[in-house]
N, C-alpha and C positions, 0 to 999 in steps of 0.2 A: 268309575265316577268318584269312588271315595277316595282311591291316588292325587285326582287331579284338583279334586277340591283339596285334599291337601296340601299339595303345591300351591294351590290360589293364595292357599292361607299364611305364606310365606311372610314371616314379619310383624305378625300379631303375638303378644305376650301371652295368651291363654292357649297356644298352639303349642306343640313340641316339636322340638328340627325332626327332620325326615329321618328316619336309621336305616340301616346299610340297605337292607331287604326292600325297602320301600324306592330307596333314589338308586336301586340296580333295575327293578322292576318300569322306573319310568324312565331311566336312560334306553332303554328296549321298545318305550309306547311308540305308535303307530303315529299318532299326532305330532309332527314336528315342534310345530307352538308348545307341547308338555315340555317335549326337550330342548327348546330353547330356555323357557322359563326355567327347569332344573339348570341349564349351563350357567344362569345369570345367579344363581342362589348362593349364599357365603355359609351356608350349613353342609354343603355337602363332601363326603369323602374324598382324598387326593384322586384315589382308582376310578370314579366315576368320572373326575371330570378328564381326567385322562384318555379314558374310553372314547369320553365326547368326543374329541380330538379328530378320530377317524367318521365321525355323523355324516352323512351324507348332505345334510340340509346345511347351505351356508349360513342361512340367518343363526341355527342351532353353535355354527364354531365364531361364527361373528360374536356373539354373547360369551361364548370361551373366551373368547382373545380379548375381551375388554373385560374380564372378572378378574379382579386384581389377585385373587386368591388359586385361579388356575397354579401347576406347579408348574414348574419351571421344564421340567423333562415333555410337558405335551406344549408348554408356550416354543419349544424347538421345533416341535413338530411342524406348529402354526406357522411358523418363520417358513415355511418352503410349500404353504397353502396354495390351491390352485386359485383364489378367489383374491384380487388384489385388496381387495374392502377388507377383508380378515386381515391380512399383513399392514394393513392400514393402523386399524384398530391398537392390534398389537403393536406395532409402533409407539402407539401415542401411551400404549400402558405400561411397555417397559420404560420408556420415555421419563416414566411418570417415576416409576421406583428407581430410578438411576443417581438421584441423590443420595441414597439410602446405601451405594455399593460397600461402600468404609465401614459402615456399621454391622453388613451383614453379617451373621456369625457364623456361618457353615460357610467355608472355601468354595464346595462347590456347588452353593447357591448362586454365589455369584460368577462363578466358571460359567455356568450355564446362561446367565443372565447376560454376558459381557457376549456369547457364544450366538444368543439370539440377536445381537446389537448387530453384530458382524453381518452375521445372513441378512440381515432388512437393511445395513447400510450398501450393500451390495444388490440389494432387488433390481430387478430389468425395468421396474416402472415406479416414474419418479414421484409418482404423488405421494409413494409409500418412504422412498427415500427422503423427501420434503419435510416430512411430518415429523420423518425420526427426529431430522435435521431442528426443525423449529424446536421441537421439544429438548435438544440436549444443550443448544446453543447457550444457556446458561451456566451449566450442572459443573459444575469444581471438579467432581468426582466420576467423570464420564470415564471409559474407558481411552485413551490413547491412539490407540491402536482405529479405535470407531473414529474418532474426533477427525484424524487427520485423513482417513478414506474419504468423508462429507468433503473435508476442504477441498479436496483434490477433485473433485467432483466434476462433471463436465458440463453439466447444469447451476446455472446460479442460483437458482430455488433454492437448491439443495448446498450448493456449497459457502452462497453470500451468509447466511446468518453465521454460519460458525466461522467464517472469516472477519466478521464482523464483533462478533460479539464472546468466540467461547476463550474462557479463561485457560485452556487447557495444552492452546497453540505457544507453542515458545515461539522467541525472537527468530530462531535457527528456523524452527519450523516454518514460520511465516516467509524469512530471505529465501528460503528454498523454493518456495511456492512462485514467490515475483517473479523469481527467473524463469520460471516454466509455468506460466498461471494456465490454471487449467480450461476457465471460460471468460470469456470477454466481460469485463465489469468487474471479476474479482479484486484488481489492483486496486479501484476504487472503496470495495468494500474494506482492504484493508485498513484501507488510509483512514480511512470513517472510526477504527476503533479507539474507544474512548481513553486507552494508552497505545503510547505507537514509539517506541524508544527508538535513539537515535539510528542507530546498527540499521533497522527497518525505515526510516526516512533516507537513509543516505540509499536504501536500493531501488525505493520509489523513485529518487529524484534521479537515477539512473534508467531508468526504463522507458523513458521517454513516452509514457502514458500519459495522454496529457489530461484527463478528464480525472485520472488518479493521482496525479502529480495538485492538480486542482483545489480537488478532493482534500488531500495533505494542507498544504498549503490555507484550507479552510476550517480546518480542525486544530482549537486555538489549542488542546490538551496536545498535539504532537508535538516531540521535541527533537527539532531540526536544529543541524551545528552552522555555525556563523557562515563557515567556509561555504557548508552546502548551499544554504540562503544566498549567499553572493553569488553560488554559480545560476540557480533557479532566476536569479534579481534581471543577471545577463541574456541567460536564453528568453527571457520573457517578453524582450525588445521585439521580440517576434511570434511570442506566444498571449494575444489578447485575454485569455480564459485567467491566466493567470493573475493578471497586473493588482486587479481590486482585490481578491486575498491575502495577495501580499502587503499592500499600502494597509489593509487590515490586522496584519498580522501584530500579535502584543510583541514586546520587547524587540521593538525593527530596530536594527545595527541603523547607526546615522547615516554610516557613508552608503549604505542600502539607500536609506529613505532619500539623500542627494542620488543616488544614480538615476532613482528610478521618477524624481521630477524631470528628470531628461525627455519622456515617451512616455510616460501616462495622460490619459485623457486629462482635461482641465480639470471637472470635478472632481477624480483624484488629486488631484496638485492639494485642490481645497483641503480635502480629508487629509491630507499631509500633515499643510499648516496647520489643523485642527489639534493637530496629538500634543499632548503633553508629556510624552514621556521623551522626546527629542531634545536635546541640547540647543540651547539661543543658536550659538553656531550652526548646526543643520538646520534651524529650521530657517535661520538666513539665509545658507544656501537654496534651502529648498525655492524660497521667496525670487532672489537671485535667477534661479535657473529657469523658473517659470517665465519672470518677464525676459529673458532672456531669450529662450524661445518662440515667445508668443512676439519679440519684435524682429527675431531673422525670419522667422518664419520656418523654420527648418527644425521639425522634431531631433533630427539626429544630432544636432549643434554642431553638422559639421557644413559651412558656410560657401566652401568651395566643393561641392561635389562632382563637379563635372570632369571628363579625364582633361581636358585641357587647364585644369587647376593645378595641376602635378608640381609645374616648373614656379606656382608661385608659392606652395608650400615647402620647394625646396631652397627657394630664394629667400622664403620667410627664417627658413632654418639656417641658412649658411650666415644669415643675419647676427639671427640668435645667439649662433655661435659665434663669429667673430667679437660681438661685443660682451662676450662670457654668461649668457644669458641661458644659453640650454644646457642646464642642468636637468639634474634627476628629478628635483621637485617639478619643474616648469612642464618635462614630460608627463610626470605623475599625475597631473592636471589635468592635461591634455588628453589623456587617457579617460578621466573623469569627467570629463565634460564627451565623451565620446567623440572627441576629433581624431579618428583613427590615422585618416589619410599623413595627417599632420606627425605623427607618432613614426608613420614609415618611415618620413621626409627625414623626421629628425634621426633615426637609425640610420639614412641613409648616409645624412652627414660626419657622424659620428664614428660608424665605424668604414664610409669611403665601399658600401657594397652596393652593389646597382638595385635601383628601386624594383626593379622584375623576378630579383631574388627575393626581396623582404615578400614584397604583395605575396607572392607564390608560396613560401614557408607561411605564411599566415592565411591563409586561404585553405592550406592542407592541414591544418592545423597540426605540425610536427613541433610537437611539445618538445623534443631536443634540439630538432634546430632551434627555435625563440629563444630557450633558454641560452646557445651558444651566440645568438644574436646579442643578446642583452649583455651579456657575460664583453663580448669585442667592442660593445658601445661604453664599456665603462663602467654599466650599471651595474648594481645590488642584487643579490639574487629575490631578494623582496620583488625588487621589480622585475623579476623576469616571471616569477607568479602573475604580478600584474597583468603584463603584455601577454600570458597563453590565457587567464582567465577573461580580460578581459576586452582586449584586440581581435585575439582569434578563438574564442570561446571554444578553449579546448574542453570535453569532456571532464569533469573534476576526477574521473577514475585515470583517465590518458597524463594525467599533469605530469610535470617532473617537478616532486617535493622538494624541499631546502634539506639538506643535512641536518643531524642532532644539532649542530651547532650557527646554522642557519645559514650557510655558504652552499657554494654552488657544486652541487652531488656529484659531477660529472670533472674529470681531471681536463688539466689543459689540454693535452694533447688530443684527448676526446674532442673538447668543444672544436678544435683545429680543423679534427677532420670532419666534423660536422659540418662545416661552414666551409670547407670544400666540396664536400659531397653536394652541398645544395647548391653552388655555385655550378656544379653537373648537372645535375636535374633540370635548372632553370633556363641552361642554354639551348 
């Protein structure tokens, strides 16, 4: 009785801590509750609570594994506990000392501490992995090695915070993940984090995730490249989730905010006109495109869509041409306004290829033929960017670039046989 009332007595100033003889005698009592209460005690010897380590009563290693003072050689033990509550605990308490790794001053306090992270980010049951997870998802100074086990996770519990939030993930580490995400939602969590540098927006906007692409797109701190935006702008004509983030987004490129009055709902149109960060000119157009579509009636602002319109946008074009009218600007327009049909016609005119060919090279979206399209029409290599971005929404990863010096990458002879081969294909 006098042991145990001294244990009661745990924490009063007129008591003196337990010595060795006293907290060996009651890691041995018969009462589990004595040796719970000794495992929760901050007076006691390394050896005793190490002993505890093997206790048979869980509640007794439950109270180990949450004593922040346990050593580090029995909190390993506890990492491969048969009681998941203990591996629990222990979680949340290395968790806890994990900012402190930098500081520690024995090597291998922290070998053992980074050693215990391993084994619990690894446990078969995920409430234990969850816990790690929440608790490290801040810490600067996490292990590495742990960090990116949680991300890769197969559970989002466990792997969305640290995708989300830990400081510890590089850019590389992150593009790695997109590619092969380990649980359905992680994309989005990436995109959620409060920096998201370009490198990682250009692989979102590639993965065709669309509630992650979303995601992105609504996180005003991520920094997406113009190019990228223009491709998202165009797939979006078919992606609704996306259209109101975008029309939201700070700093919208003009010729963004004219595309995308093309096929956004009306109230977006409004939010358009709204912004002030838009040049007089765009938001003209924006105004422009609005009543423009609200009187054909035709979101796509292309007027003749039926197949029997073919022969009048070809007649429209041969028009054009004869009276020196279809130029690059005129198509570049046309392009802009989303009159795709119109764009073919004029290809077709221009460079004398049958309309079965162009539709077909633009429907397949062969980023080399377009560009030898463009390249036989006369055009800029600018606008052969155009017409794969924005006629046949090639992939921005599929494109075929400008040269350093902004000419068209591919030799004559190449685009030659380009433009035979597809003239193969299409018969």
């Amino acid at each position: 009785m006098t042991e145990v009332r001294g244990l009661q007595s745990q924490g009063r100033a007129d008591k003196p801590a337990l010595s060795y003889d006293e907290s060996k005698a009651l890691a041995k009592h018969a009462d589990p509750e004595v040796r719970r209460r000794l495992a929760s005690r901050s007076d006691v010897q390394p050896e005793i609570l190490y002993f505890l380590a093997d206790d048979p009563s869980p509640e007794v290693r439950r109270a180990l594994a949450a004593n922040k003072l346990t050593p580090r050689q029995a909190d390993l033990l506890l990492a491969r506990d048969n009681d998941p509550v203990v591996r629990s605990d222990l979680a949340a308490k290395i968790a806890r000392v994990a900012p402190d790794l930098s500081q520690m001053e024995r090597d291998t306090i922290r070998k053992m501490t980074s050693s215990a992270m391993e084994t619990l980010a690894r446990d078969e049951v995920t409430r234990v992995r969850q816990v790690l997870s929440e608790a490290l998802q801040d810490v600067v100074d996490a292990p590495p090695a742990v960090i990116r086990r949680l991300a890769s996770d197969a559970e989002l519990v466990v792997s969305g915070p640290i995708l989300e939030s830990s400081p510890v993930l590089t850019d590389e580490d992150l593009v790695e993940i997109i590619c092969a995400p380990p649980a359905v939602g992680a994309l989005t969590a990436i995109a959620r984090r409060s920096t998201v540098n370009e490198s990682v927006s250009d692989a979102l906007a590639a993965s065709d995730d669309v509630e992650a692409i979303a995601a992105l797109l609504g996180n005003s701190s991520a920094q997406i490249r113009e190019e990228t935006l223009d491709d998202l702008v165009e797939r979006s004509v078919n992606v609704t989730p996306w259209q109101a983030p975008l029309v939201h987004r700070p700093r919208l490129p003009a010729a963004a905010a004219k595309r995308l009055a093309q096929f956004v709902a009306d109230s977006l149109i409004e939010t358009l006109e709204q912004r002030d960060d838009l040049p007089a000119e765009a938001l003209e157009r924006v105004r422009q495109e609005a009543q423009r579509r609200l009187g054909e009636g035709n979101p796509d602002g292309d007027p003749q869509a039926s197949p029997d319109g073919e022969a009048a946008y070809l007649a429209r074009a041969a028009r054009m041409q004869e009276g020196g009218q279809l130029t690059d600007a005129t198509i570049s327009a046309a392009v802009d306004r989303g009159e795709h049909r119109f764009v073919a016609a004029a290809l077709v005119i221009r460079t004398e290829i049958p309309m079965r060919v162009i539709e077909s090279v633009m429907a397949q979206k062969i980023a080399r033929g377009i560009t030898a399209l463009a390249w036989k029409a006369g055009m800029t290599m600018a606008a052969a960017t155009d017409l794969q971005k924005r006629c046949a929404k090639v992939p921005l990863a599929l494109m075929v670039k400008p040269s350093a010096k902004g000419t068209f990458p591919m030799s004559e002879t190449e685009m030659d046989w380009q433009l035979e081969l597809m003239s193969n294909v299409a018969q």
